[in-house]
C-alpha positions, 0 to 999 in steps of 0.5 A: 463473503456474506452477500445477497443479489438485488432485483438487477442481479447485482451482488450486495456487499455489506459491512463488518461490524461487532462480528456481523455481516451488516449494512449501512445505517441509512441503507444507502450504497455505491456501485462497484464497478470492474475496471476491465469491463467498466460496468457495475457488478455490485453494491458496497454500502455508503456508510455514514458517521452512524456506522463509524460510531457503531464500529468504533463502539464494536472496538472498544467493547472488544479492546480489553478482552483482545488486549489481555490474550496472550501472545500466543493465542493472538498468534494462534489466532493469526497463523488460523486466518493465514491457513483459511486465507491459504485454503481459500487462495482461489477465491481470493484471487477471483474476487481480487482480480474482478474488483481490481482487474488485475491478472489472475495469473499475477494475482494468484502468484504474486499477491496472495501467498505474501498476504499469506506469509505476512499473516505468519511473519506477524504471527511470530512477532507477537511472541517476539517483542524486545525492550531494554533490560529490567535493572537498577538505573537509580539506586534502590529502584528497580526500573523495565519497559512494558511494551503494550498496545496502542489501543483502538485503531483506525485504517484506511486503505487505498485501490492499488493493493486492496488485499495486502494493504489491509494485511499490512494493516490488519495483521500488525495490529492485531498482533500487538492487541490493538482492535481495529476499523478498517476502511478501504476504497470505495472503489475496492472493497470486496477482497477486504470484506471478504478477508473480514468476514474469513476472520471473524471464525477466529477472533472475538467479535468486535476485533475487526470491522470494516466499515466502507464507504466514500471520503466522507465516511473516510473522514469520519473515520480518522476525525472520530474521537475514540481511535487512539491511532489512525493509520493510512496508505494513501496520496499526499493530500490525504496524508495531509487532511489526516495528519491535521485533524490527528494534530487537534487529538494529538493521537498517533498517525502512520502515514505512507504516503506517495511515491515518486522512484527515482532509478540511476542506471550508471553507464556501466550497468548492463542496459538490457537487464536494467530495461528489462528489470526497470519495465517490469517494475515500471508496468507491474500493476499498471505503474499504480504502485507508489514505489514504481520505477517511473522516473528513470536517470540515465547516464548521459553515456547511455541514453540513447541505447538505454531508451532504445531498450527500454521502448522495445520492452514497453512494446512488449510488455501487454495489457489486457483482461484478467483472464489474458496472458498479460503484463498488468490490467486497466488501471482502477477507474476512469478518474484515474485513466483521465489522469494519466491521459491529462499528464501526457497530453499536457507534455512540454515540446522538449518531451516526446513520447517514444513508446506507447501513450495512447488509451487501450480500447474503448472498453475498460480503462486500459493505457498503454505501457509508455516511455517518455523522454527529454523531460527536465526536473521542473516538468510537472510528470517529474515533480508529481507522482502519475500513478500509471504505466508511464516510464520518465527518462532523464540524462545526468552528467555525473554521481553528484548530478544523479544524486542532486536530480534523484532526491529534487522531489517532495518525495522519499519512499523508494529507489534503486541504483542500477551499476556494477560498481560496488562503491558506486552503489554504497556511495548512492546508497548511503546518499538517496533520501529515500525509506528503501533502496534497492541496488540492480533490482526494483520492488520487491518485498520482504516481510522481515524488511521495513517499507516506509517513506521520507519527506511528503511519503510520510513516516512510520514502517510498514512489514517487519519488527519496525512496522509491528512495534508502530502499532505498540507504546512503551511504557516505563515501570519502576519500583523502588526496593521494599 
């Protein structure tokens, strides 16, 4: 990462624009401040409209030239970037987990080498694309699909998973020839500039930039004139502000968006495994994860040994600095941190706490591993995504019941159904309105597999063919004979 220290020995971060390292036109920065210690340790650029123009510029001078390589030279070019990103896995790591505070541990086994593996996925996809087959569907003309890139695309990535999400960006749209601006957060830019700057050693200059800075500059961004999509992962609200200012453009949008999981445990699933399972994808990057298995249903059969066991794991289940045997980190910032504060002070009297619920220490932003219980569908912690590690449980009567209380929110990202009854499971399969569904397990990924929403989670695919051919446009071609 191309960086320099200022006079307080802070390190110095700096744009990715037409393959150089540079900063903000106006020279004006934001601090970057570690969640584990709550202190500033460097400088990101606070980019204007200036600069977004700059590297909207960078990419449309570099647009024809990516557009027109082969799919095996962007796949060279890709499955390079995977092996520097391999190599250089440590580095990754130590500069994620300080921007992130996030386990080193965690980070090194469980989010750098999938951001590896999806650079190789998407490698292979360029080679890989499929259409209807060319034929005389009108006699004396000839007629065939072109599969061709979308053009220059616009990104914004969130604070969650700053690395992988500009994976699950960067690596598709590449692959498909598009160019790209990226912007992640303004709180966890540094392994996004890191990625950015590995990459120019393998592609043309202008392929791909990054841009940082603050929702002004984010809104520069998506309401600029010259991308032909925008893509972003982020909150509902955002989601919305940049569908609205797509509509005036009519241009493309890939939106994921929030989440609000709902998890069916059924009286006949096993409780412990099930609590177990539920914590870890609950408290797994301290439940700030749109697809996190927050909202727990629970058989009314069950309820008391189900939060029995689940209370037990959360007591269990540690956080801590980066460096400590833990669980899951701070969460991101002290916005954040209110936030969760605010859901649990404003609990109706029907809820109670039964595990956790309080801030941790006062250094860093660190909350407790926390189960709730007695809340109703109404509840505000019900019906809004915390993003935190809190676990909601609530009682249901019957399938009907689950299915009615599992799909009442504005939300449809993911779920998971917890039985041993293999009809049980198809039946809520079939019936949860939600992109993904796991049955007796809860988040995880695979690069082969589509990950995208329904209803206020937005649309389009992340991962797999689904969420490369979003960054494509078809194209028909006849001919009539000679």
């Amino acid at each position: 990462m191309s960086t320099s220290s200022t006079t307080t020995g802070a390190i110095e971060l700096h744009n990715v624009v037409g393959g150089r390292t540079v900063p903000a036109a106006q020279g004006r920065t934001s601090d970057v401040v570690d969640p584990s210690t709550g202190e500033a340790y460097a400088t990101a650029p606070l980019s204007t409209a200036e600069d977004v123009d700059a590297a909207y510029a960078a990419a449309s001078d570099a647009f024809p030239g990516w557009r027109d390589t082969t799919p095996a030279e962007r796949q060279l070019a890709l499955l390079r970037i995977a092996d520097a990103l391999e190599r250089r896995a440590e580095e990754f790591v130590a500069v994620e987990s300080r921007n992130t505070g996030k386990p080193l541990a965690l980070t090194a086994s469980d989010e750098v080498p999938p951001c590896v593996d999806q650079f190789r996925f998407f490698a292979g996809a360029a080679r890989i694309l499929e259409g209807a087959s060319a034929g005389e569907y009108m006699a004396g003309h000839t007629s065939w699909i072109r599969r061709e890139p979308v053009g220059v695309v616009g990104q914004v990535t969130p604070w969650n998973y700053p690395l992988m999400m500009g994976v699950w960006k960067i690596a598709p749209a590449l692959a498909a020839g598009n160019t790209v601006v990226l912007k992640p957060s303004d709180t966890t830019p540094a392994s996004t500039l890191l990625l950015a700057e590995l990459a120019q050693e393998f592609l043309p200059p202008g392929v791909l930039n990054v841009v940082c800075g603050d929702r002004d500059t984010g809104r520069a961004l998506v309401e600029h004139a010259r991308p032909d999509m925008v893509s972003i992962t982020g909150s509902v609200r955002a989601g919305m502000e940049v569908a609205g200012s797509a509509a005036a453009q009519v241009k493309r949008v890939h939106l994921e968006l929030g989440g609000k999981a709902p998890v069916v445990v059924f009286g006949d699933a096993d409780i412990a495994a099930a609590a177990e399972g539920i914590a870890g994808a609950g408290y797994y990057n301290a439940g700030q994860d749109c697809t996190a298995a927050t909202r727990v249903l629970v058989h009314e059969s069950v309820h008391a040994d189900f939060v029995a066991a689940l209370a037990e794991q959360a007591r269990g289940t540690r956080t801590g600095r980066p460096d400590e045997d833990v669980a899951f980190g701070p969460v991101n910032n002290p916005a954040q941190l209110a936030r969760v504060m605010g859901f649990l002070e404003r609990l109706p009297d029907h809820a109670s706490v039964v595990a956790g619920g309080n801030r941790q220490g006062d250094v860093g932003f660190f909350h407790e591993a926390t189960v709730v219980d007695g809340l109703r569908q109404d509840d505000e912690a019900i019906q809004t995504e915390i993003f935190g590690p809190v676990i909601t449980v609530q009682t249901f009567r019957d399938e009907a019941e689950a299915l009615a209380l599992a799909n009442g929110v504005p939300y449809g990202l993911s779920s998971s159904v917890w039985t041993s009854d293999h009809g049980t499971a198809l039946r809520m399969s079939r019936g949860l309105d939600f992109g993904v569904v796991w049955i007796n397990t809860h988040i995880p990924f695979v690069a082969e597999m589509p990950h995208g929403g329904f209803k206020q989670s937005g649309y389009g695919k992340d991962l797999s063919m689904y969420g490369f051919e979003d960054y494509t446009r078809i194209k028909h071609v006849m001919s009539a004979f000679g």
